[in-house]
Phi, psi and omega in degrees: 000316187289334150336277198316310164307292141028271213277000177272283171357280250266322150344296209296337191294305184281351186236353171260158182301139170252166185231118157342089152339317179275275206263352161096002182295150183253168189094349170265148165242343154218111147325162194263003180249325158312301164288352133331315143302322206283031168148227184109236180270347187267003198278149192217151143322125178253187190210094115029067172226116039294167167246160203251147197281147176072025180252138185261167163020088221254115197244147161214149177271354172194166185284147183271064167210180182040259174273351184273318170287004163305288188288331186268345182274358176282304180308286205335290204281301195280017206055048202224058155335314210270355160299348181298309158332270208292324151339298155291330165313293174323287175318309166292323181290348166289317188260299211298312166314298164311337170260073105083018181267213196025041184082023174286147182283166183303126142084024176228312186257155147284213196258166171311180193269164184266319185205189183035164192308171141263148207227124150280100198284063197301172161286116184267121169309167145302148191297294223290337173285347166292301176303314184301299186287332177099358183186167178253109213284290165350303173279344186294303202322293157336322164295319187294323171298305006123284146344286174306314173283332192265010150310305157272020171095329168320076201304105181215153183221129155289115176244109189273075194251037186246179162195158165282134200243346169210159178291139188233143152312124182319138154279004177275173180073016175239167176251204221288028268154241168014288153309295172333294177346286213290327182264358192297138183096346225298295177246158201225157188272150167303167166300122164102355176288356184272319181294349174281338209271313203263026180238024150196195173268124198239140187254096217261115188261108149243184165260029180202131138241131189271271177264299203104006160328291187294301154299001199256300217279014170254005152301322192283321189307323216252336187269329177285327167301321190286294194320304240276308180316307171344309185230028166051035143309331197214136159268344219051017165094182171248005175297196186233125177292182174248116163295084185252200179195091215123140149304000278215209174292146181282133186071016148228095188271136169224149197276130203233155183243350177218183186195123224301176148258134170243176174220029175251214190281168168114175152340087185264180160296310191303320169337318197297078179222139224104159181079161172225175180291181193007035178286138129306080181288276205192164173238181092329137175211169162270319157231173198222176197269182179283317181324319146272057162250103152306062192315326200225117195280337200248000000 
């Protein structure tokens, strides 16, 4: 059923009039000034508070108010699939700042990966919030980013290795204290997933930060799996993670042994220096609340 829901979603999106997401003009599904907001030249280092202990760098391409909170509550909530794109486009422009291009300032990003790909890690909804909406707004997301940087040259893969291992408490009505709490413990990398986390530098993806709750326990997820294989508490199992390569359908997933080299701007494999494999480089998001959002970096 849930395929079916999908695959009407994403019909009724080509064949009934659409409307602008941000702003509601019609014949559109995003304008070109909606899409503008989401991001660009404004993308920033966002600042956290509390800031949460083991999370680096935190980059978003646009502030979480107006047309821009219109489209992601379009995508999450309402089916608005085809949002995935420009969504994504926002989201890459995010993750390239965090791998130290586009004018980050001295000391604001860490340094790029020394080699192999980058693994777009998304943050996993909840199951049960997955069947209600028909999709993971998140992971669509990332596929679409993930498109966008090997465009540019970038070797990057979605690796969808978190899964949620017990149920948390809603998180609206706590603060940012609460949150953090309310998430310790939350996710666990999948079986077979320490070996996916070490064959690049991992970029940890939502569409949203708020407290940094959610990012934060999936850096403590992804640094345990890795220490705890390391000295041979955890192997990660023998199951197969999920790998993805492409924009293409959401959940058709392949298991990849590369990841292209391009030779256009952007990220190449020669770039790549610093860092290590299955590292917590930083993470990305597409938007940020306003209160942490850094207008002025220097």
């Amino acid at each position: 059923m849930e395929g079916v829901h999908r695959w009407w979603q994403e019909l009724a999106g080509l064949v009934l009039p659409a409307e602008c997401a941000g702003c509601g003009r019609a014949r559109t599904v995003l304008c070109p000034e909606c899409r503008a907001e989401l991001g660009g030249s404004r993308t920033h280092r966002v600042r956290l508070d509390p800031e949460p202990a083991g999370l680096r760098a935190v980059h978003a391409a646009a502030v979480y108010a107006d047309e821009v909170r219109a489209v992601l509550l379009a995508h999450k909530e309402r089916g608005g699939l085809a949002l995935a794109r420009p969504l994504g486009v926002a989201l890459a422009g995010a993750v390239r700042v965090g791998l130290g291009e586009e004018g980050v300032g001295v000391g604001e990003g860490p340094p790029p990966p020394r080699r192999g790909s980058v693994l777009l890690v998304p943050v996993p909804s909840a199951p049960s919030a997955v069947r209600a909406r028909g999709h993971d707004p998140a992971r669509r997301i990332a596929l679409a980013a993930a498109g966008e940087l090997r465009r540019g040259g970038v070797p990057v893969r979605v690796a969808a290795v978190l899964r949620q291992r017990r149920a948390v408490a809603d998180q609206s009505g706590l603060n940012s204290r609460e949150r953090l709490d309310n998430l310790v413990g939350a996710l666990a990398v999948v079986p077979g997933g320490v070996r996916v986390l070490r064959e690049g530098v991992v970029v940890l993806v939502d569409d949203l930060v708020t407290t940094g709750a959610s990012l934060a326990e999936a850096a403590r997820a992804v640094r345990a799996a890795v220490a705890g294989a390391g000295d041979g508490r955890a192997g990660g199992g023998e199951g197969a993670a999920a790998v993805y390569m492409g924009a293409t359908r959401e959940g058709k997933g392949v298991r990849l042994s590369g990841a292209r080299r391009g030779g256009e701007a952007g990220v190449s494999a020669g770039s790549l220096v610093g860092g290590g494999a299955g590292d917590v480089l930083c993470a990305a998001v597409v938007a940020a609340a306003p209160d942490s959002f850094v207008i002025n970096r220097n």
